[in-house]
N, C-alpha and C positions, 0 to 999 in steps of 0.2 A: 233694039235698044242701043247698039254701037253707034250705029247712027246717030243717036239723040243725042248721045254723049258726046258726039265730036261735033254735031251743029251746037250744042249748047260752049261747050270751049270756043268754038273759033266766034259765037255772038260774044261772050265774057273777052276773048283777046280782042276782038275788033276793040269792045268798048275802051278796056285799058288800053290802047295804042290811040284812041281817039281823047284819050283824058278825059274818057267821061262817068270813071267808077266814081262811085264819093269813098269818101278815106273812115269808115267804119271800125277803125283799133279802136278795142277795147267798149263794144257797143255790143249786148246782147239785144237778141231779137228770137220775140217766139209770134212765130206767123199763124195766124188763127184763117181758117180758107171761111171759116163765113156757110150761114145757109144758102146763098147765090151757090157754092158750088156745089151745095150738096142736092139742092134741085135741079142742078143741070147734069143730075146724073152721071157725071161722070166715071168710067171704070177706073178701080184700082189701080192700073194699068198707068192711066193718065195721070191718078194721082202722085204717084209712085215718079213718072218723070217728070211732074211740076216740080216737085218737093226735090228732086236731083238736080235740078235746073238753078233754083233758089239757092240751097244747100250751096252749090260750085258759084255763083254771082255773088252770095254775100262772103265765104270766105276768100274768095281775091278780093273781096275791099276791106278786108282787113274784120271783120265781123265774126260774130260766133252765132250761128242757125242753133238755140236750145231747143224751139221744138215746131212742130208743124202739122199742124191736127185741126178737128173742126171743133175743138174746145180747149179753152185757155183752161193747163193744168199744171203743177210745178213752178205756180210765178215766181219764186224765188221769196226774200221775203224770212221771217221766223213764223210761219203758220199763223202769225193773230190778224 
């Protein structure tokens, strides 16, 4: 997992040293992974470092990751 978390920084630093983040202040985002990923089986494992990947890329662009699940829940909103 050390690993993944320092290839996933230095892909996030390349991008910002390439100007190629987009500028994300003050933009929520709740990431829905979709039945695609739930048929492609993947382990918790993987999920766990997709979602730390995202998580670390949208906050350098300025973003806030509220959630990241394979169902939209908490959209924000007053319940009606």
């Amino acid at each position: 997992m050390v690993q993944l978390c320092a290839i996933s920084a230095g892909v996030v630093e390349g991008e910002r040293q390439a100007g190629r983040l987009p500028h994300l202040g003050g933009i929520s985002i709740w990431f829905v992974t979709g039945p695609s990923v739930q048929s492609a089986k993947f382990t918790s494992s993987k999920l766990l470092r997709l979602e730390a990947f995202w998580r670390k890329y949208i906050q350098a662009c300025g973003g806030d990751l509220k959630a990241f699940s394979p169902v939209l829940v908490n959209f924000g909103g007053d319940g009606h």
